[in-house]
SERO-749317 format. One record per residue: residue number from 0; residue in one letter; x, y, z of N, C-alpha, C in turn. Coordinates in nm, 4 decimals. Atoms other than C-alpha are relative to their C-alpha. Layout:
residues N
MARGU;seq;type;n_X;n_Y;n_Z;ca_X;ca_Y;ca_Z;c_X;c_Y;c_Z
MARGU;NUM;a;X;Y;Z;X;Y;Z;X;Y;Z
...
***
This chain:
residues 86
MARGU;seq;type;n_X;n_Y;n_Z;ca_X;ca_Y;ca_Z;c_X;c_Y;c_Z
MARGU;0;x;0.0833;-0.1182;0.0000;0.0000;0.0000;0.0000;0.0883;0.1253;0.0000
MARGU;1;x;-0.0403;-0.0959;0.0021;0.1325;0.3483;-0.1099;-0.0462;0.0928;0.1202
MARGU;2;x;0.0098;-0.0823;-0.0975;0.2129;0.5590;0.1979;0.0197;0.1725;-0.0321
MARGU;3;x;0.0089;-0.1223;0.0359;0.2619;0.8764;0.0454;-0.1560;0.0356;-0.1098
MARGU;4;x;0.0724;-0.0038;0.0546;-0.0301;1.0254;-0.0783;-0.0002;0.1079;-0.1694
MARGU;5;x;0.0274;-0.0505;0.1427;-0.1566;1.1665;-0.4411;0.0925;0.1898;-0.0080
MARGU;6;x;0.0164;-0.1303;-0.0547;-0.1728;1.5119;-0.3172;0.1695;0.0227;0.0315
MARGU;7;x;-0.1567;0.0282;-0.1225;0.2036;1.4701;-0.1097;0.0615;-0.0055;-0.1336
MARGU;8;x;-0.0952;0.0430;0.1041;0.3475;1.3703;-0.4654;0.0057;0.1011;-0.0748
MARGU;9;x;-0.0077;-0.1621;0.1282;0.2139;1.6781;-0.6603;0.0859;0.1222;0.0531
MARGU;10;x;-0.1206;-0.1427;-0.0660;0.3766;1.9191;-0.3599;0.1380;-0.0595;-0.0159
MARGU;11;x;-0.1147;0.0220;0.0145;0.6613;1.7482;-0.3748;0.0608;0.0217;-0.1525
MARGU;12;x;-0.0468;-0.0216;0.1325;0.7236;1.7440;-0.7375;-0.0014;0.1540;-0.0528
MARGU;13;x;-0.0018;-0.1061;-0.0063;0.5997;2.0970;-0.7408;0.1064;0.0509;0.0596
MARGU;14;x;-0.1114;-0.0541;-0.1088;0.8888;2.2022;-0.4670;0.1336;-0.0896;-0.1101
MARGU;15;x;-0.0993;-0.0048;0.0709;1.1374;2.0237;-0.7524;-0.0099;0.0764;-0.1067
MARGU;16;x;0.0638;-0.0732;0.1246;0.9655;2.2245;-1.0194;0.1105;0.0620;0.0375
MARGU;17;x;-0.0560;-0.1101;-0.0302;1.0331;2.5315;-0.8681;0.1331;0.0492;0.0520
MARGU;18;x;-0.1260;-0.0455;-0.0098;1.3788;2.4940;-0.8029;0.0810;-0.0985;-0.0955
MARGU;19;x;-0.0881;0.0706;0.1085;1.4779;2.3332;-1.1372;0.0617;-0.1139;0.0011
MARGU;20;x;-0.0113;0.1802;-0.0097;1.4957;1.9778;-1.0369;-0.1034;-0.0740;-0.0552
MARGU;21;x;0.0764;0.0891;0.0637;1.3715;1.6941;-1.1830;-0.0072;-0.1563;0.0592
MARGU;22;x;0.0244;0.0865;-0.0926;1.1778;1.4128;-1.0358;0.1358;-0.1526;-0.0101
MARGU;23;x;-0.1174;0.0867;-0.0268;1.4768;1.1948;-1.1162;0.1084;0.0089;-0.0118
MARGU;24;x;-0.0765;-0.0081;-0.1009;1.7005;1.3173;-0.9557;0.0119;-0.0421;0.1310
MARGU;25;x;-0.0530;0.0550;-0.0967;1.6083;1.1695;-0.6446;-0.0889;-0.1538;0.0097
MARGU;26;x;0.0490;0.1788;-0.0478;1.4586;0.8192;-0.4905;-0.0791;0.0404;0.1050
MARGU;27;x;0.0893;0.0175;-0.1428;1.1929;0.8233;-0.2370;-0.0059;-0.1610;0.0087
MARGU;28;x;0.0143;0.0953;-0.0011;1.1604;0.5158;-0.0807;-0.0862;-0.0178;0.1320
MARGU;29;x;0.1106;-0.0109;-0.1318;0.8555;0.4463;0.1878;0.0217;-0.1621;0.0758
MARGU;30;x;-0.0109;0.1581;-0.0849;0.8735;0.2083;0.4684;-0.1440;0.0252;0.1226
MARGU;31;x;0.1458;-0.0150;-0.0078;0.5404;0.1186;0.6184;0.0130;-0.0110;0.1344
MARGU;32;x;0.0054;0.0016;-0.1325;0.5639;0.1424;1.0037;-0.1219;-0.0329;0.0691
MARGU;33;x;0.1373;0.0195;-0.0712;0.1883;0.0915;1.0706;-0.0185;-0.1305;0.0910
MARGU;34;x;0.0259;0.1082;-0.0862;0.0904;-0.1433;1.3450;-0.1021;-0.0713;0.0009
MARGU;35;x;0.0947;0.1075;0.0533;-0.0972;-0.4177;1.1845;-0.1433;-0.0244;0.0786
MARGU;36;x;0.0997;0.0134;-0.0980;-0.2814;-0.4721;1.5113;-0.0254;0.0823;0.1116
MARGU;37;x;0.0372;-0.1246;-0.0929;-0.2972;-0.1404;1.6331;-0.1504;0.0810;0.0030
MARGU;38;x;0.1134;-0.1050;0.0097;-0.6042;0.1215;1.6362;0.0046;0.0480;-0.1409
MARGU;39;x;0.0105;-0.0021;0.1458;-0.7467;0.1295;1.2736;0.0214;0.1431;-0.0316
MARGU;40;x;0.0661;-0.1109;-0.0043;-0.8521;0.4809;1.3347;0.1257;0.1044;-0.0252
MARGU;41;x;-0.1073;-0.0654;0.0807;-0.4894;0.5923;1.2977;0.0637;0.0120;-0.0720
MARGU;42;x;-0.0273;0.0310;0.1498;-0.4205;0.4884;0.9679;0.1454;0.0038;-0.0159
MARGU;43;x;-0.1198;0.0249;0.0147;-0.1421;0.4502;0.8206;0.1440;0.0886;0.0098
MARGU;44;x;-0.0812;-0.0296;-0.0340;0.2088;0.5179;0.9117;0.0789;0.0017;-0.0049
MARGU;45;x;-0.1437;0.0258;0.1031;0.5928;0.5195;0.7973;0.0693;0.1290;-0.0049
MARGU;46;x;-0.0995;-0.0750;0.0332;0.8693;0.7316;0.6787;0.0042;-0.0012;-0.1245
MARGU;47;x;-0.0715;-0.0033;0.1017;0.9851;0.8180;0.3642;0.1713;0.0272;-0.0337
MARGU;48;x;-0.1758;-0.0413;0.0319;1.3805;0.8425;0.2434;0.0039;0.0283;-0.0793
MARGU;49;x;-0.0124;-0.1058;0.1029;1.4449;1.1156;0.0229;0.1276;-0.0038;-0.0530
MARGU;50;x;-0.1056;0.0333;0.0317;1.7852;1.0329;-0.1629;0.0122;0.1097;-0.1748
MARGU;51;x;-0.0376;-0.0314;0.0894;1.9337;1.3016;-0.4222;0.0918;-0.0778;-0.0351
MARGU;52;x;-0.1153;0.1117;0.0315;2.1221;1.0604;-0.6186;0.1127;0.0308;-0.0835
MARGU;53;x;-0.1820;-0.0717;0.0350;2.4276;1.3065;-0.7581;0.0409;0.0135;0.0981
MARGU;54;x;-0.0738;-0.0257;-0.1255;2.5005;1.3584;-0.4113;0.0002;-0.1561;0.0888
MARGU;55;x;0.0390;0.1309;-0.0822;2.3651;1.0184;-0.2472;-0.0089;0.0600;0.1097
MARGU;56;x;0.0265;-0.1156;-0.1118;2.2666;1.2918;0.0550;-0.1383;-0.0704;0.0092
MARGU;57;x;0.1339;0.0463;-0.0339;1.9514;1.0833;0.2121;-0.0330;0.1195;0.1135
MARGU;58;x;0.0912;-0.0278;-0.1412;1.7065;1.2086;0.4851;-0.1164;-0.0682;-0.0205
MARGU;59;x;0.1632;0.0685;0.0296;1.3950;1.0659;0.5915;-0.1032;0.0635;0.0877
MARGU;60;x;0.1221;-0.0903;-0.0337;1.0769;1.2356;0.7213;-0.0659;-0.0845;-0.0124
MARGU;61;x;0.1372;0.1252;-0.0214;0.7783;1.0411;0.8898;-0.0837;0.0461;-0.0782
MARGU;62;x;0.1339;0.0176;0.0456;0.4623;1.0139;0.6778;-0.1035;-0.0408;0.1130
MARGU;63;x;0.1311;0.0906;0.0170;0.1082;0.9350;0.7534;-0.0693;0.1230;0.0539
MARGU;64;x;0.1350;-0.0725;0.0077;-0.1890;1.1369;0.8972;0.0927;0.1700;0.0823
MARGU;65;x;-0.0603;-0.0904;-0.0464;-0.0615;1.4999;0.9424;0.1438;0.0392;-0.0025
MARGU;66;x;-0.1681;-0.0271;-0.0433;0.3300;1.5077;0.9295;0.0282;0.0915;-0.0763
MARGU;67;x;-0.0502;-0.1158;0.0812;0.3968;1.7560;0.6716;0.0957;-0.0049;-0.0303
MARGU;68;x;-0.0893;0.0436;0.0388;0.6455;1.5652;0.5377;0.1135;0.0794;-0.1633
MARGU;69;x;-0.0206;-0.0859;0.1076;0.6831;1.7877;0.2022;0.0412;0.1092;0.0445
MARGU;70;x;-0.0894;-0.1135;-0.0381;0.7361;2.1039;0.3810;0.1121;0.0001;0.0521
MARGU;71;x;-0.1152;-0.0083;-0.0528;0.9908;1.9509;0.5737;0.1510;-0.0282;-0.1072
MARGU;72;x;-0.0919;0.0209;0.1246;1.1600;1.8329;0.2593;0.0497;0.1695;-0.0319
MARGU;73;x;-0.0289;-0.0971;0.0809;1.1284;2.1457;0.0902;0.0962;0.1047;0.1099
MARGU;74;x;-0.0797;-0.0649;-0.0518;1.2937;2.3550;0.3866;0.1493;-0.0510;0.0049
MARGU;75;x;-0.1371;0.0414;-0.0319;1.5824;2.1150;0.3965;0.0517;0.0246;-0.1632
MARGU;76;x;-0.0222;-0.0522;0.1515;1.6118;2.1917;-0.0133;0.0836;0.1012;-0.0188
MARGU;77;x;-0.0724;-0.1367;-0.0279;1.6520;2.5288;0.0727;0.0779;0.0475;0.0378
MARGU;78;x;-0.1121;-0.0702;-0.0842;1.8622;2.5512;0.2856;0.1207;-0.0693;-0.0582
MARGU;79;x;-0.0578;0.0678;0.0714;2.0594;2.3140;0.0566;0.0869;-0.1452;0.0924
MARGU;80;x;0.0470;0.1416;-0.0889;2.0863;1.9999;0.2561;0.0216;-0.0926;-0.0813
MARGU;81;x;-0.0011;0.1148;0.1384;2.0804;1.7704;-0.0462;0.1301;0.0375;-0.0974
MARGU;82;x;-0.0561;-0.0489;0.0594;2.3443;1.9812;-0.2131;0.1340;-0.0914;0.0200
MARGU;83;x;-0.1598;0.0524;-0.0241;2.7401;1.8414;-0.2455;0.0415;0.0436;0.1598
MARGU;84;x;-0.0757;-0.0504;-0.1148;2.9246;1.8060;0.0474;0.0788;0.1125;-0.0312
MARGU;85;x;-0.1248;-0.0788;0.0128;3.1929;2.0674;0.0999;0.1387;-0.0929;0.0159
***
């Protein structure tokens, strides 16, 4: 089951738009943390790993109901975070 949602994919791709990246350039990769036999009611749950792959510079940011996982991307963008080491 896809943990990132529809919506989550368009800001994100939008936030590479706008700073002249292109969606492959990096790797997301979702890992599903939800607790099979937990409380339905909190749906699903996980991380994503965000990997620019000219740099191989990961981070990962929790997903699921509320995390605001895209903005946190996009501030670490900015501030260039993903960029070459020095």
């Amino acid at each position: 089951m896809q943990l990132i949602e529809p919506d989550e994919r368009q800001a994100f791709l939008a936030t590479l738009q706008r700073k002249g990246l292109t969606e492959g350039e990096f790797n997301l990769l979702e890992t599903d943390t939800t607790d099979p036999k937990g409380d339905e009611n909190v749906g699903l749950q996980g991380y994503v790993t965000v990997t620019r792959l000219s740099t191989q510079i990961a981070r990962e940011y929790p997903i699921g109901f509320e995390t605001g996982w895209v903005q946190h991307f996009r501030q670490d963008l900015e501030a260039g975070v993903f960029d070459k080491p020095e």
